[in-house]
Every structure is written in structure tokens, then in C-alpha cells.
N, C-alpha and C positions, 0 to 999 in steps of 0.2 A: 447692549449698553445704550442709556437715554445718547439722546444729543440735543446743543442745541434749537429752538425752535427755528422756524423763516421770522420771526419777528424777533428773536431776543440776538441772533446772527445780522439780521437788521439793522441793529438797534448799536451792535457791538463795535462793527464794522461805519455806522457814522459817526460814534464817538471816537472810535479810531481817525477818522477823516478830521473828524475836528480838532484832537493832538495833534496831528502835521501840518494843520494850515496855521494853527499858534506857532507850533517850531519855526515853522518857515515864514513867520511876521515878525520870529522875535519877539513873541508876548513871553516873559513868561512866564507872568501873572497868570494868566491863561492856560498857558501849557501845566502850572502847578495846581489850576484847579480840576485838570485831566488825571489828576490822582487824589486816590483816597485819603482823608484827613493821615490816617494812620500807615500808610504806604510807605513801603520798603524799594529803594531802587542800590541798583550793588553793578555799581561800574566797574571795569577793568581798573588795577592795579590801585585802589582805593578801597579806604571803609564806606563799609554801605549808608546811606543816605537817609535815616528815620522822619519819616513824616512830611508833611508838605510843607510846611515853612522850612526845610531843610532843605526840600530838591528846590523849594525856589532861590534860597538863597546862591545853592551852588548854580543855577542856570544863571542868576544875576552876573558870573565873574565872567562872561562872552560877552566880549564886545561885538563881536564881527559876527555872523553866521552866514556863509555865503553860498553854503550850498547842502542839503538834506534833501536825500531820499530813502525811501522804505517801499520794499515789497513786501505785502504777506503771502505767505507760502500755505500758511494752515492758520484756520479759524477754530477749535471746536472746544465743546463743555457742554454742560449742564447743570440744574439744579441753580441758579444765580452767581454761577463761575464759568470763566472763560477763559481759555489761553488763545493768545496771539503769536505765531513764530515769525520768523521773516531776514531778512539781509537788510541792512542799512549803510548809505555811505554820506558821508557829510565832511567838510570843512568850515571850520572855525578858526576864531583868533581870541583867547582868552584876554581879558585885561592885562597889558604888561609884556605880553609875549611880543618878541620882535617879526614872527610873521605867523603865517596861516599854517594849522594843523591840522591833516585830511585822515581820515581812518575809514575803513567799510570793515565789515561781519557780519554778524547775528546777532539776535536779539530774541529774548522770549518776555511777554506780559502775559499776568494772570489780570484776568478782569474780573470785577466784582459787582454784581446787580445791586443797587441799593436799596432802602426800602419805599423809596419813592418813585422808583423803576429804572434808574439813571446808574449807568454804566461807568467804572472807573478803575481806571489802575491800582491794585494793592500789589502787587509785585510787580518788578522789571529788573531785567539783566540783560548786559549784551557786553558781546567780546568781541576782539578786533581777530581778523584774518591776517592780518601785515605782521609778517617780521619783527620781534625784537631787535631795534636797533644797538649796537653794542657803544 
């Protein structure tokens, strides 16, 4: 089975770097142009998210982001596609909300090579590890 290259694994893994250092500045003009015009993101216990004026708008409703991180676990694809897996833990404060709301899990992104060679998110999901609180 292909995989992919040292240069498009390269290539995959610094536009990954470059979606966390947006996360983590609070851009998230930035962070939404980390995903494809047409990109699909499907967070826990919500309807999924179509298109990039869409994820931008829902990242616009955080006020606070005080802490994000991400491991990747596995890189791999071929062919002008790529999946990312990994753990993620972060705290935020949504607009409105009376304090901070921390979660860690999983996460999985498909990447998408474009035709100008540049690397982006058409898919994303990630679910929490923490309890159902009742």
C-alpha cells in the first residue's frame, strides 16, 4: 500500500504546526483558513459544521482560550489525502459562559493536497474522553 511521501508528510505535519500556533494565538481567521473552503468539521454532541465561514464563525463564540494541546499519534495517506489522529486537551471560555471549560480526547483530520500543492483540512472530528456529566 503507497504512503505518504518524506515531502508531502513534510509538508502535512507544518500545516499541522501552523493550525496550533493559530489555535493557540486565538486567530481564528487563521485557524479557518487551515481548512478547506468546503470542509466538514463534526464536534461532539453538535451538528457538523459545513464549510469554512461556518467553522469560523463557531470558533468566533470563544472568548478565552487558555490552554491547547495536541499530540499526533499517526500521520499517514496517499495520493493527495491524509489522515492525522492524535489526543487533544484544551480549555476555553465560550462567550457568555460564567467560567472555563476543559475537555481532552481524540481527534482524527483528513487532509487534503490542493492543487497548488498546499495542505488542508476537509474533514475533522474529535470526541471527549471525560464523563458525561449528569
Amino acid at each position: 500500500m503507497p504512503s505518504l511521501s518524506a515531502d508531502d508528510r513534510a509538508a502535512v505535519e507544518e500545516a499541522a504546526d501552523a493550525y496550533v500556533a493559530a489555535m493557540k494565538a486565538a486567530d481564528w481567521t487563521r485557524v479557518a483558513r487551515s481548512f478547506s473552503e468546503d470542509a466538514v468539521r463534526i464536534p461532539p454532541n453538535e451538528e457538523p459544521h459545513q464549510g469554512r465561514e461556518a467553522i469560523e464563525h463557531w470558533l468566533g463564540g470563544i472568548e478565552e482560550l487558555s490552554n491547547y494541546e495536541l499530540v499526533r499519534d499517526q500521520i499517514d495517506g496517499a495520493d493527495g489525502m491524509a489522515y492525522v489522529r492524535g489526543r487533544y486537551t484544551i480549555t476555553l471560555r465560550p462567550f457568555g459562559a460564567p467560567g472555563p471549560i476543559s475537555d481532552e480526547g481524540d481527534f482524527l483530520e483528513i487532509w487534503r493536497k490542493g492543487s497548488d500543492g498546499a495542505w488542508s483540512i476537509a474533514e475533522a472530528m474529535w470526541n471527549t474522553r471525560l464523563p458525561i456529566s449528569a
